[in-house]
N, CA, C and O atoms as a GROMACS GRO file, in nm:
protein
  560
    1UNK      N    1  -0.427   3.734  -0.266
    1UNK     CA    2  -0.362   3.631  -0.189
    1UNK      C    3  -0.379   3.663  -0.040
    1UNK      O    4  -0.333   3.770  -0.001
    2UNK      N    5  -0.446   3.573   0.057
    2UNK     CA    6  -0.422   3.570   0.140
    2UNK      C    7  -0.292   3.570   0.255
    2UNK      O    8  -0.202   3.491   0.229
    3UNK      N    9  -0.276   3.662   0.394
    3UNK     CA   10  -0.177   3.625   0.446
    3UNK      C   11  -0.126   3.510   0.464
    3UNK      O   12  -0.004   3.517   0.467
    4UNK      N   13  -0.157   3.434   0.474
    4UNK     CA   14  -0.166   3.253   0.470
    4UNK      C   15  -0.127   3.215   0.342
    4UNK      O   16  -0.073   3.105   0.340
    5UNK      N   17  -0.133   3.247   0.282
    5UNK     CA   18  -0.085   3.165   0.158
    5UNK      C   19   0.016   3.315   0.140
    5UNK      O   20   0.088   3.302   0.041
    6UNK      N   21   0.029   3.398   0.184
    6UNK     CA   22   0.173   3.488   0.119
    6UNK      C   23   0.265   3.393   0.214
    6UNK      O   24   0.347   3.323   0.154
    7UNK      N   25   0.260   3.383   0.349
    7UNK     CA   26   0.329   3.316   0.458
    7UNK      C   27   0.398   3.148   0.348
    7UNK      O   28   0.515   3.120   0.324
    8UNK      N   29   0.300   3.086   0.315
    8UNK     CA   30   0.296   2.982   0.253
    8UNK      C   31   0.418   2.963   0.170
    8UNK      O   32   0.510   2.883   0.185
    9UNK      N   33   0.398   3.052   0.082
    9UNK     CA   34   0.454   3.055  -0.101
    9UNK      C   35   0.569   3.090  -0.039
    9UNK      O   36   0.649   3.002  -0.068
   10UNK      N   37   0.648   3.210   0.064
   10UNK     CA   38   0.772   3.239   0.136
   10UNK      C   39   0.810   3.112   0.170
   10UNK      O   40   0.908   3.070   0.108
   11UNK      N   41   0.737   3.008   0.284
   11UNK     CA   42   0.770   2.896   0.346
   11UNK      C   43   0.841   2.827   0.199
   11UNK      O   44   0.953   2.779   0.183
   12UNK      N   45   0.755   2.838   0.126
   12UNK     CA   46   0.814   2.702   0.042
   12UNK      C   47   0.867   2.722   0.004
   12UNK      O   48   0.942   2.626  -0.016
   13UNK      N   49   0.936   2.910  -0.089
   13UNK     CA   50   1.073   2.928  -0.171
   13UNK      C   51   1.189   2.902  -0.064
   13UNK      O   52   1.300   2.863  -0.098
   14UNK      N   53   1.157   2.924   0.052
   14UNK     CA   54   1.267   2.918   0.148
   14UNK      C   55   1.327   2.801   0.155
   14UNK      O   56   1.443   2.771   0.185
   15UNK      N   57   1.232   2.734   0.122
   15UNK     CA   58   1.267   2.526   0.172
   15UNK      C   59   1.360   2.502   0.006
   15UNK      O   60   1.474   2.456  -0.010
   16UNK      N   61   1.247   2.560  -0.117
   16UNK     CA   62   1.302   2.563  -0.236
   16UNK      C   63   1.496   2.607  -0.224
   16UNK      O   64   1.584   2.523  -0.244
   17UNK      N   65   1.516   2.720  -0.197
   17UNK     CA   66   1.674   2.786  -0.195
   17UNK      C   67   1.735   2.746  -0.123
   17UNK      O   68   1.850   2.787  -0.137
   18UNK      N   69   1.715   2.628   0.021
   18UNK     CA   70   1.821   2.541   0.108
   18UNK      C   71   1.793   2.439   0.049
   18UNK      O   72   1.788   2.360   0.144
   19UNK      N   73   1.758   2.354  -0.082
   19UNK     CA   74   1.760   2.245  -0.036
   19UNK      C   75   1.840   2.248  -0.207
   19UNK      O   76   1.904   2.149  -0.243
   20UNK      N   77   1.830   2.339  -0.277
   20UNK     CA   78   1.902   2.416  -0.402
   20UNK      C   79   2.035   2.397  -0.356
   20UNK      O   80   2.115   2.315  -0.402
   21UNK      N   81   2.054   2.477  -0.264
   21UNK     CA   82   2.222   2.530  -0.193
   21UNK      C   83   2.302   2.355  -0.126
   21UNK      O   84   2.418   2.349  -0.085
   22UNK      N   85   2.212   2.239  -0.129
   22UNK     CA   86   2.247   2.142  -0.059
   22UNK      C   87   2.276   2.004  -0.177
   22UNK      O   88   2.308   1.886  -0.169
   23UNK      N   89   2.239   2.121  -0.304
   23UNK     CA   90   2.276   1.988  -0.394
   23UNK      C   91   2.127   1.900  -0.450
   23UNK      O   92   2.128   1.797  -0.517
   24UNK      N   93   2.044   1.950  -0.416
   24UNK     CA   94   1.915   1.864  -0.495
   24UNK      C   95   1.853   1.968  -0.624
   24UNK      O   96   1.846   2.091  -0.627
   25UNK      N   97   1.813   1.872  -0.722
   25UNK     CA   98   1.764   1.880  -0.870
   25UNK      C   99   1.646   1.945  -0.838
   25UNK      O  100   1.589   1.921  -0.732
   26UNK      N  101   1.598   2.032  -0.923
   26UNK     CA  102   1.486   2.102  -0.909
   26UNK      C  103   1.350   1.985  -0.923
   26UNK      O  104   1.244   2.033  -0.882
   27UNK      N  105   1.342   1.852  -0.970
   27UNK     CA  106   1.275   1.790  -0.951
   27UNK      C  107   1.273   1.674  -0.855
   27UNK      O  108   1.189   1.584  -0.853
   28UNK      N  109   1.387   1.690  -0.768
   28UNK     CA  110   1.394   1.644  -0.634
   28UNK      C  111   1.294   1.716  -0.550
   28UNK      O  112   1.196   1.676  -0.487
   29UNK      N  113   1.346   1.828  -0.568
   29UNK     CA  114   1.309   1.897  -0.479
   29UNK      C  115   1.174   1.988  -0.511
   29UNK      O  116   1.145   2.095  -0.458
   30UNK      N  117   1.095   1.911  -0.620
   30UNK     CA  118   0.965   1.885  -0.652
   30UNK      C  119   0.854   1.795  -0.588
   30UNK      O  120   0.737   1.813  -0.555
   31UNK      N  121   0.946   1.685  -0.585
   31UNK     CA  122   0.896   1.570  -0.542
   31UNK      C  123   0.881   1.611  -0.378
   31UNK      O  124   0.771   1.603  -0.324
   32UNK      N  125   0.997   1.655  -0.305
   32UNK     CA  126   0.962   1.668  -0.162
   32UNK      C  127   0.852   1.777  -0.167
   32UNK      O  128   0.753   1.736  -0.106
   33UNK      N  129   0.837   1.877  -0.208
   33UNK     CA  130   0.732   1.941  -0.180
   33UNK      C  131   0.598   1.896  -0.188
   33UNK      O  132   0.529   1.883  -0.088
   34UNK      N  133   0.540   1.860  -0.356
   34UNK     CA  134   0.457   1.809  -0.418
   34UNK      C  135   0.402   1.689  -0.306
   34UNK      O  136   0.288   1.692  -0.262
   35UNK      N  137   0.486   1.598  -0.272
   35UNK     CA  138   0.446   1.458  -0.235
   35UNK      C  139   0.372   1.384  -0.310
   35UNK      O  140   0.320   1.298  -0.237
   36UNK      N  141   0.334   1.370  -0.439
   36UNK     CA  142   0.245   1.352  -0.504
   36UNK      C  143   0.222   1.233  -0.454
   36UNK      O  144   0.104   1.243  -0.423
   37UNK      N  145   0.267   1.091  -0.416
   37UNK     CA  146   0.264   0.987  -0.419
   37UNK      C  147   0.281   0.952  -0.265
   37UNK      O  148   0.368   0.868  -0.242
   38UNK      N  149   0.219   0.999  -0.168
   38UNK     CA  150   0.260   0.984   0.006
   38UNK      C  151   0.131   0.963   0.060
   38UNK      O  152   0.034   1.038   0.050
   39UNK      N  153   0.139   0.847   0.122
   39UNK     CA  154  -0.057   0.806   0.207
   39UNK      C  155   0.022   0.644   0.200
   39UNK      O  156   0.130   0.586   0.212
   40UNK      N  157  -0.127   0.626   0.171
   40UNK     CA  158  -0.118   0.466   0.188
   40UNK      C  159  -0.256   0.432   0.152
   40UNK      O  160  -0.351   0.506   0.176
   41UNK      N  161  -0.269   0.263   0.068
   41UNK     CA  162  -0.363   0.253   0.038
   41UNK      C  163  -0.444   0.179   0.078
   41UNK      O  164  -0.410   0.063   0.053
   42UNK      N  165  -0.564   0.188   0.143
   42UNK     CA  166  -0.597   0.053   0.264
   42UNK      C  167  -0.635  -0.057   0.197
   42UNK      O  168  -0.635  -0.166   0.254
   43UNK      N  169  -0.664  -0.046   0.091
   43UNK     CA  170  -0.704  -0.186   0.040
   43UNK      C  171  -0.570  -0.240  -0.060
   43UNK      O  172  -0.577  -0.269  -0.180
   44UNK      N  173  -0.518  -0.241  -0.023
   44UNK     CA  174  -0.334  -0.294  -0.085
   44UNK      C  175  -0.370  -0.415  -0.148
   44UNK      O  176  -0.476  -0.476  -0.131
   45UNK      N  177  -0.281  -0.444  -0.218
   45UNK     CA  178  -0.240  -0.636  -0.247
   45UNK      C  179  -0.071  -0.605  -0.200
   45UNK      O  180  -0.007  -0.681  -0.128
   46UNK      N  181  -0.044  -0.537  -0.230
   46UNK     CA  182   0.087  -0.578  -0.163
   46UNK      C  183   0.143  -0.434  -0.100
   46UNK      O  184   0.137  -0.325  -0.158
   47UNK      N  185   0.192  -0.455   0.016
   47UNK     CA  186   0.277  -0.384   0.142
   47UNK      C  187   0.381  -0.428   0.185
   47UNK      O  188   0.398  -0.549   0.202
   48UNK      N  189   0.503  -0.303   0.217
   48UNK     CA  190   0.577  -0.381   0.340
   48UNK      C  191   0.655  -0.228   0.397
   48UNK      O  192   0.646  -0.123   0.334
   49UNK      N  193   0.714  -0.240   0.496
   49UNK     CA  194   0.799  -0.154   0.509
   49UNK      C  195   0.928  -0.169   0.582
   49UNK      O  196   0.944  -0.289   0.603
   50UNK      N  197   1.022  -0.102   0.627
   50UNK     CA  198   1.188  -0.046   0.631
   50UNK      C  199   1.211   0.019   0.707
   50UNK      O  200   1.145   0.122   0.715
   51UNK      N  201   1.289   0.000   0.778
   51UNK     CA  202   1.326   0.106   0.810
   51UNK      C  203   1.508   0.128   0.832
   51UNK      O  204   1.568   0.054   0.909
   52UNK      N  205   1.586   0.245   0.749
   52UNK     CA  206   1.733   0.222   0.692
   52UNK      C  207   1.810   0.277   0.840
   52UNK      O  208   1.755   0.336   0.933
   53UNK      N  209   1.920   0.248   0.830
   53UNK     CA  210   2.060   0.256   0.875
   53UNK      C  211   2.064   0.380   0.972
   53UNK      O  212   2.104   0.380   1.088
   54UNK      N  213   2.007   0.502   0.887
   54UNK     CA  214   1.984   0.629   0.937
   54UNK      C  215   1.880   0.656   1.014
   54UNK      O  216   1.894   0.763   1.074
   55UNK      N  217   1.767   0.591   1.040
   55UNK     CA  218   1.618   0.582   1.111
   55UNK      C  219   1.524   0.603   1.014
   55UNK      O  220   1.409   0.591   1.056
   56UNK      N  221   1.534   0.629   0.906
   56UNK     CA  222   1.438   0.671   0.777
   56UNK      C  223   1.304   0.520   0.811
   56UNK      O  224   1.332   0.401   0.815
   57UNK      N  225   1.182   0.573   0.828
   57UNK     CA  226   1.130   0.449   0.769
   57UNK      C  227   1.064   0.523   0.682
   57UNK      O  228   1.044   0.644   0.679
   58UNK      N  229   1.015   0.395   0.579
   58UNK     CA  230   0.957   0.390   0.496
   58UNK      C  231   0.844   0.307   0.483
   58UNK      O  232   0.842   0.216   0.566
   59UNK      N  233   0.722   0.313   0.380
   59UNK     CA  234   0.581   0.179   0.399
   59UNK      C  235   0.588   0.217   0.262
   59UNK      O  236   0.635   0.324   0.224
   60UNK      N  237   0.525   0.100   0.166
   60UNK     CA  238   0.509   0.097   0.045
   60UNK      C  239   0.348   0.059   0.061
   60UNK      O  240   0.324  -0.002   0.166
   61UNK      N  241   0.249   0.080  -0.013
   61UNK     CA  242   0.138   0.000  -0.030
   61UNK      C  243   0.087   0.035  -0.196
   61UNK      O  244   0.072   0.144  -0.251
   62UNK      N  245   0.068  -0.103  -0.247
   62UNK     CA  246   0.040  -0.134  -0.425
   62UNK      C  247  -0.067  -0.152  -0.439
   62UNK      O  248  -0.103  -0.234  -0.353
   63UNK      N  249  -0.180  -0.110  -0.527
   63UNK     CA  250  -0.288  -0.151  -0.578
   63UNK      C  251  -0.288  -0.244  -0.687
   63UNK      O  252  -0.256  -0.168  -0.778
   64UNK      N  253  -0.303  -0.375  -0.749
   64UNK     CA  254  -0.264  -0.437  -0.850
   64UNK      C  255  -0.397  -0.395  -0.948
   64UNK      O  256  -0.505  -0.396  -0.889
   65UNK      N  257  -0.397  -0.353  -1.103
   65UNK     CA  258  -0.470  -0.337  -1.153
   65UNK      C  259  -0.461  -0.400  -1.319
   65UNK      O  260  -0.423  -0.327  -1.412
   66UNK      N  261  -0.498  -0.536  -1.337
   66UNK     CA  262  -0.521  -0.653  -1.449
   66UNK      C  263  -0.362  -0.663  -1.467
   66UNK      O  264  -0.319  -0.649  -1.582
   67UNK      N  265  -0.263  -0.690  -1.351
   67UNK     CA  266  -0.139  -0.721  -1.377
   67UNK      C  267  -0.029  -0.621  -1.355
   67UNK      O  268   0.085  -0.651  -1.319
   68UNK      N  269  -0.077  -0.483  -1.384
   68UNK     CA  270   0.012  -0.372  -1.393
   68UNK      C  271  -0.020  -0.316  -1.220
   68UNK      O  272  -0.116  -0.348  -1.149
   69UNK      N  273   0.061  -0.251  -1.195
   69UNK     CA  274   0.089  -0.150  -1.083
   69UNK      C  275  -0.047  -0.048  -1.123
   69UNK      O  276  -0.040   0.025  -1.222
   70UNK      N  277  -0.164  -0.051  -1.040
   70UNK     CA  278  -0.275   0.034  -1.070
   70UNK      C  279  -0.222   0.159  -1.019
   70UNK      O  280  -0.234   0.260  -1.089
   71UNK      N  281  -0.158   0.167  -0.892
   71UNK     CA  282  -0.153   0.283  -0.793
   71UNK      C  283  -0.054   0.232  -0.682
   71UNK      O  284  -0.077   0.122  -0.633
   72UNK      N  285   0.060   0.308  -0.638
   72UNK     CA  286   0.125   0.323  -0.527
   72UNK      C  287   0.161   0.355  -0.422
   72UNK      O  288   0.281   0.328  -0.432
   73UNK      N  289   0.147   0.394  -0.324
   73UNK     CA  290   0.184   0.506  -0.214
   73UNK      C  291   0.330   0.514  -0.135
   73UNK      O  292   0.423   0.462  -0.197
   74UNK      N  293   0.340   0.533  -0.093
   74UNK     CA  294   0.454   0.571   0.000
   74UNK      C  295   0.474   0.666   0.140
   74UNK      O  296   0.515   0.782   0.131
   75UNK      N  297   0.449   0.620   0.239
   75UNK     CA  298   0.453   0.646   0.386
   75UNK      C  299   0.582   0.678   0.433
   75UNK      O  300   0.644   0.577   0.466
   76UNK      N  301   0.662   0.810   0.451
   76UNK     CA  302   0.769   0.850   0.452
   76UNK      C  303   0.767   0.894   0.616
   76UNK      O  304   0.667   0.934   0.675
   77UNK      N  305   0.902   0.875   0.675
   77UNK     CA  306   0.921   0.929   0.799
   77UNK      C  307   1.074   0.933   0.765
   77UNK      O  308   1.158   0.843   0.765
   78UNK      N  309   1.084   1.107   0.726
   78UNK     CA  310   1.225   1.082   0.741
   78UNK      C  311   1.269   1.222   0.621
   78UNK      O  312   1.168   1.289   0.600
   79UNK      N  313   1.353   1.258   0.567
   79UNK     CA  314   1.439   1.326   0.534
   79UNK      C  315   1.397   1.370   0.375
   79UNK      O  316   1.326   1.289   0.316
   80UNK      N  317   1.434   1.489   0.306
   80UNK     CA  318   1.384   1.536   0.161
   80UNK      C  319   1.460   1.440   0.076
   80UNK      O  320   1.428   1.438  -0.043
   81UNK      N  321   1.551   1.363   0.115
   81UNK     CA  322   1.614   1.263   0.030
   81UNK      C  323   1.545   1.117   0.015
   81UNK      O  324   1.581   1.027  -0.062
   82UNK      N  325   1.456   1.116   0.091
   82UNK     CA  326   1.389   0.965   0.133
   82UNK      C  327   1.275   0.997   0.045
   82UNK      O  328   1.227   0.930  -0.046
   83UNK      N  329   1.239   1.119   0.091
   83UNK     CA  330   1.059   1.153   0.021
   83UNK      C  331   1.080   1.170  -0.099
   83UNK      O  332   0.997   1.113  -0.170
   84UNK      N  333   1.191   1.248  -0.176
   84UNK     CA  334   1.190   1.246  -0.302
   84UNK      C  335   1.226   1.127  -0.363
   84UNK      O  336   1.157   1.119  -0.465
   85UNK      N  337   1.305   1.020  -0.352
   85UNK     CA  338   1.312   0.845  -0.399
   85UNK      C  339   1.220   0.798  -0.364
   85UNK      O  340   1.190   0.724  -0.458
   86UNK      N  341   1.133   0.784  -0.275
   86UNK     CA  342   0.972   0.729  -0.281
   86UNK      C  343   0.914   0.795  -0.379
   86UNK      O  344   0.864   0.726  -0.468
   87UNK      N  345   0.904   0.920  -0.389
   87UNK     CA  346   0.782   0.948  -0.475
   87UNK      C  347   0.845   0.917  -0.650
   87UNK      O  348   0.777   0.893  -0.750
   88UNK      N  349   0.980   0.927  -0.639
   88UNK     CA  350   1.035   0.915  -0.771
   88UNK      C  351   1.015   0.735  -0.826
   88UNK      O  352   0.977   0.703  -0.938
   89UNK      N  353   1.047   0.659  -0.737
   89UNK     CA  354   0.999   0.518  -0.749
   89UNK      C  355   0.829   0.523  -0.801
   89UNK      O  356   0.783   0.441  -0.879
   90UNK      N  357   0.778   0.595  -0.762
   90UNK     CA  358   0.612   0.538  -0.774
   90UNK      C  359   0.632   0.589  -0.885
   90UNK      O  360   0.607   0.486  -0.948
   91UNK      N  361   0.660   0.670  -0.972
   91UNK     CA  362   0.645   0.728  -1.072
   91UNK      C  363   0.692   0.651  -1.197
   91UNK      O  364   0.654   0.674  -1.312
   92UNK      N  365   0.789   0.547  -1.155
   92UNK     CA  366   0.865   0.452  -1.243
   92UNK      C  367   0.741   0.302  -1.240
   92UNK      O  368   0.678   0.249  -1.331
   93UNK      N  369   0.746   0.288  -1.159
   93UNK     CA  370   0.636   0.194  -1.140
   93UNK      C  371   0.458   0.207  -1.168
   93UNK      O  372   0.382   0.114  -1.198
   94UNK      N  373   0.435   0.301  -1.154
   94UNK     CA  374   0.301   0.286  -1.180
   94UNK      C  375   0.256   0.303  -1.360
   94UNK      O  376   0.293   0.381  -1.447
   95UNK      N  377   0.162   0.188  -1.358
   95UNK     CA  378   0.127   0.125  -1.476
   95UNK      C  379   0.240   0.044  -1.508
   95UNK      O  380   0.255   0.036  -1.630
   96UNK      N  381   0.293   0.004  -1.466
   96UNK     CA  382   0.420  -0.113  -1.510
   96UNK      C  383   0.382  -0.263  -1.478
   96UNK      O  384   0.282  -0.272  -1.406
   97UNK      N  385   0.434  -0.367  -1.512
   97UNK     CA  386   0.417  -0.472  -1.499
   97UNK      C  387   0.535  -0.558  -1.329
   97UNK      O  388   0.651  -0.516  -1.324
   98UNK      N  389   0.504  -0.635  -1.247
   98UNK     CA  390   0.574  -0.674  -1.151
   98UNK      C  391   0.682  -0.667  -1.184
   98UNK      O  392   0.758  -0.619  -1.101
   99UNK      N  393   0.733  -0.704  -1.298
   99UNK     CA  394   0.870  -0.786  -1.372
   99UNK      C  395   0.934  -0.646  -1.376
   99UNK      O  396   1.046  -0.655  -1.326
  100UNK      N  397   0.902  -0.493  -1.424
  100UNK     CA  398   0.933  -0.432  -1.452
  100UNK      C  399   0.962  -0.376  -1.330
  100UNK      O  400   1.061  -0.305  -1.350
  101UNK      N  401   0.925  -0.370  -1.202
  101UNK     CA  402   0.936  -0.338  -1.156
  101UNK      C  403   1.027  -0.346  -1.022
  101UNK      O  404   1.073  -0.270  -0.937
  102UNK      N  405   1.024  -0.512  -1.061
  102UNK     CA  406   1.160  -0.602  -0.961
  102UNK      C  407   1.296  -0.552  -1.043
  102UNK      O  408   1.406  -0.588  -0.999
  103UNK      N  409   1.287  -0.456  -1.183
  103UNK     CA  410   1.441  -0.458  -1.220
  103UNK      C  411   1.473  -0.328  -1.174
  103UNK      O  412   1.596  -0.316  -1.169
  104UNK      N  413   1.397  -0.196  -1.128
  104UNK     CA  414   1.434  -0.068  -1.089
  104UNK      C  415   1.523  -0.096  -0.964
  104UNK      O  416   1.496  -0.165  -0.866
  105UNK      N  417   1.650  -0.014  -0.994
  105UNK     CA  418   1.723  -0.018  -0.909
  105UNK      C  419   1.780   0.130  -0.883
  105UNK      O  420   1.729   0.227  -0.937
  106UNK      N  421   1.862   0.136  -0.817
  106UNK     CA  422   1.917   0.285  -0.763
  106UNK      C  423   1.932   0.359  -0.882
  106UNK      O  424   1.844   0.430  -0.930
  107UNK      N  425   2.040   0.342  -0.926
  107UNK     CA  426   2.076   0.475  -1.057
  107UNK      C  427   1.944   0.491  -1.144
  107UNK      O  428   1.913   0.603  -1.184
  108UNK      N  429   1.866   0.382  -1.175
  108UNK     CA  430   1.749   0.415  -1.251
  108UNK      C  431   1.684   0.531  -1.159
  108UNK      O  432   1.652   0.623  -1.235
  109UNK      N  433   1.651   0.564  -1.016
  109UNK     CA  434   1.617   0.671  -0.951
  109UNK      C  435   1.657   0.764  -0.941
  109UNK      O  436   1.594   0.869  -0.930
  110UNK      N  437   1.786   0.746  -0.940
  110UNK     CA  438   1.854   0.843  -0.944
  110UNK      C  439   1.856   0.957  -1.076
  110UNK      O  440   1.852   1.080  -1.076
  111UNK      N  441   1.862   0.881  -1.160
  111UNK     CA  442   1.809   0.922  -1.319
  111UNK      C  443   1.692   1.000  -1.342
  111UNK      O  444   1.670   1.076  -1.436
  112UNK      N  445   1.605   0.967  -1.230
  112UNK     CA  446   1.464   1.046  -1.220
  112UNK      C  447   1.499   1.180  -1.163
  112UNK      O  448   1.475   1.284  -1.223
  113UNK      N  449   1.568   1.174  -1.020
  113UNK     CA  450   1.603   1.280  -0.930
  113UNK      C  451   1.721   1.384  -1.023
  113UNK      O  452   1.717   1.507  -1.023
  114UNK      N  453   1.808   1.312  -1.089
  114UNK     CA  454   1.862   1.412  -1.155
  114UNK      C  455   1.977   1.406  -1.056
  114UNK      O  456   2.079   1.342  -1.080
  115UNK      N  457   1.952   1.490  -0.924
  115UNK     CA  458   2.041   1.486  -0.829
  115UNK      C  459   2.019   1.559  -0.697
  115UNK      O  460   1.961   1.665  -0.674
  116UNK      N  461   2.105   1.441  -0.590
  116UNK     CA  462   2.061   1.454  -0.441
  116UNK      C  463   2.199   1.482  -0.418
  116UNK      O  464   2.273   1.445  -0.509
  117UNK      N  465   2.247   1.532  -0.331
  117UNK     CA  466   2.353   1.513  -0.214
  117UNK      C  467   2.424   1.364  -0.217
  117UNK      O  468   2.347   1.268  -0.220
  118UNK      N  469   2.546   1.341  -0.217
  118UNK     CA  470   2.585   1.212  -0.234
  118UNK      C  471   2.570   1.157  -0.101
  118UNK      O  472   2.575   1.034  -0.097
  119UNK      N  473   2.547   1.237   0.043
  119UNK     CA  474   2.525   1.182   0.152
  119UNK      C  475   2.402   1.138   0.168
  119UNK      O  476   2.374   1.081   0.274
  120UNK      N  477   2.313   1.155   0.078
  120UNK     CA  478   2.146   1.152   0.053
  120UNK      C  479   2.172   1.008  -0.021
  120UNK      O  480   2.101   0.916   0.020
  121UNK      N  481   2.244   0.984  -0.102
  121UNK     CA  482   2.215   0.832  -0.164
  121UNK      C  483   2.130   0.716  -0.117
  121UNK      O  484   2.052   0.646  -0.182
  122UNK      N  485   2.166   0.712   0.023
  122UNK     CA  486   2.124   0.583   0.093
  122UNK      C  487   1.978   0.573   0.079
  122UNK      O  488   1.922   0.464   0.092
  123UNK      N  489   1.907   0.689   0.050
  123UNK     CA  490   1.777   0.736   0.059
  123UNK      C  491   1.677   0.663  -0.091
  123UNK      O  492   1.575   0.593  -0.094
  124UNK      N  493   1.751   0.710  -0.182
  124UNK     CA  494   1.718   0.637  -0.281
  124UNK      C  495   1.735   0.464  -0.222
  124UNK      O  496   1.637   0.390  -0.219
  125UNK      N  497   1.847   0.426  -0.185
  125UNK     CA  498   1.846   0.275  -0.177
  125UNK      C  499   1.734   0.233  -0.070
  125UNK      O  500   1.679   0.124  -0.083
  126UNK      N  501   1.704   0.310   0.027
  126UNK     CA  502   1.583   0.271   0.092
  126UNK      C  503   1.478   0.267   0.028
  126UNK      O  504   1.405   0.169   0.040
  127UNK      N  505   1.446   0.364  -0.051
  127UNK     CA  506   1.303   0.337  -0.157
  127UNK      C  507   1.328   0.236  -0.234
  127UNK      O  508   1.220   0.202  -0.282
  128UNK      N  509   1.429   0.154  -0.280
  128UNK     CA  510   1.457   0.084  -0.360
  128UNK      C  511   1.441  -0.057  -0.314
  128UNK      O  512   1.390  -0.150  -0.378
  129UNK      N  513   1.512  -0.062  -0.150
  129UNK     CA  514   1.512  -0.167  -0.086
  129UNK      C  515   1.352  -0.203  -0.066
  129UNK      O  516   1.310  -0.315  -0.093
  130UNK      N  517   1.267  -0.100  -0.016
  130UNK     CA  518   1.152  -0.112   0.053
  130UNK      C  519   1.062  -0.144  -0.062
  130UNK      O  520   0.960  -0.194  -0.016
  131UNK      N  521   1.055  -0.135  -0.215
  131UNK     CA  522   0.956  -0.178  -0.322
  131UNK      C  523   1.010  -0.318  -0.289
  131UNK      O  524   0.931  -0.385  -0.222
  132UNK      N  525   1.134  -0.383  -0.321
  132UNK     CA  526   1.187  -0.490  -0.328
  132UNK      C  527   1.141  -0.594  -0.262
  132UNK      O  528   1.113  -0.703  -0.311
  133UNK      N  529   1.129  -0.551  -0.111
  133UNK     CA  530   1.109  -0.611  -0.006
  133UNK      C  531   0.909  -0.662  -0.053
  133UNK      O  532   0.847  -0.764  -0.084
  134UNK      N  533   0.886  -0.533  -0.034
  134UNK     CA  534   0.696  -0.626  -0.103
  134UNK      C  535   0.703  -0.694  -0.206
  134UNK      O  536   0.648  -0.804  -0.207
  135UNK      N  537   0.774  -0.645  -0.327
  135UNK     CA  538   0.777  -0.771  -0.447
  135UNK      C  539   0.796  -0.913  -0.383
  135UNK      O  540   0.744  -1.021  -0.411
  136UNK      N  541   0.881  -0.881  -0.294
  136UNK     CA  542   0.916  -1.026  -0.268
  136UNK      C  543   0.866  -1.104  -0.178
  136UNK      O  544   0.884  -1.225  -0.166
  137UNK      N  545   0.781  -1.010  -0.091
  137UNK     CA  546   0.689  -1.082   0.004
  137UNK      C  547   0.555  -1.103  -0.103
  137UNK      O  548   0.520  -1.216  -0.069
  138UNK      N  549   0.508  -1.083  -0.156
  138UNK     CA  550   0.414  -1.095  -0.260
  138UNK      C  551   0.437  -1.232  -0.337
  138UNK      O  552   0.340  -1.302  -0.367
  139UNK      N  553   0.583  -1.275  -0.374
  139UNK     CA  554   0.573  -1.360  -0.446
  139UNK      C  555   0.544  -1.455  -0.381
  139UNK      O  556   0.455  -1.525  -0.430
  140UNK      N  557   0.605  -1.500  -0.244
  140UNK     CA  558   0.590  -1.591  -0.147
  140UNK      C  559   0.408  -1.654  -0.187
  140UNK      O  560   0.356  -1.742  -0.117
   0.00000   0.00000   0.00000
């Protein structure tokens, strides 16, 4: 192992054991690390973005693929509570159908995360608000 990656693997248990001590699920706090689901996709069919109460913004961008959710992204500026409900949303959504996807709502994310900080909530509702918001500019 390189010094760089010993430096690394420290960085990240460190982020791992404060964010442990603050009340997030080990697959919360998967999701913030991982990012699996964070970019954006330039050739979208549907986009929009948010930005919440707290300054969090957020960008959604959808690939449609024969009806279903092909691929998702999520453009995060903002907090381990925001990044982990974006990436936990794409994960509910992709390969799903529109319909299925206009019914995900908070506790269904929450259900994914397991658990955030109850001051973190709003975070999920921003990922929640911000899919919503493109469904619905889409239908237009």
């Amino acid at each position: 192992m390189t010094p760089f990656q010993a430096a690394a693997l420290t960085e990240t248990k460190a982020i791992e054991e404060m964010l442990t001590a603050s009340g997030y699920s080990k697959t919360a706090i998967d999701y913030y690390i991982n990012k699996p689901h964070m970019g954006r996709i330039p050739d979208a069919d549907i986009a929009s973005e948010m930005t919440g109460t707290c300054g969090d913004t957020m960008g959604i961008t959808i690939k449609m693929d024969n009806g279903v959710v092909g691929d998702a992204k999520y453009q995060v500026m903002g907090c381990a509570g925001a990044i982990s409900a974006a990436m936990a949303v794409v994960d509910l959504i992709k390969g799903k159908d529109l319909e299925y996807a206009r019914s995900i709502d908070d506790g269904t994310v929450y259900k994914v995360l397991q658990e955030i900080p109850v001051k973190k909530h709003h975070c999920i509702q921003l990922a929640v608000k911000t899919l919503h918001k493109a469904l619905d500019t889409h239908r237009l």
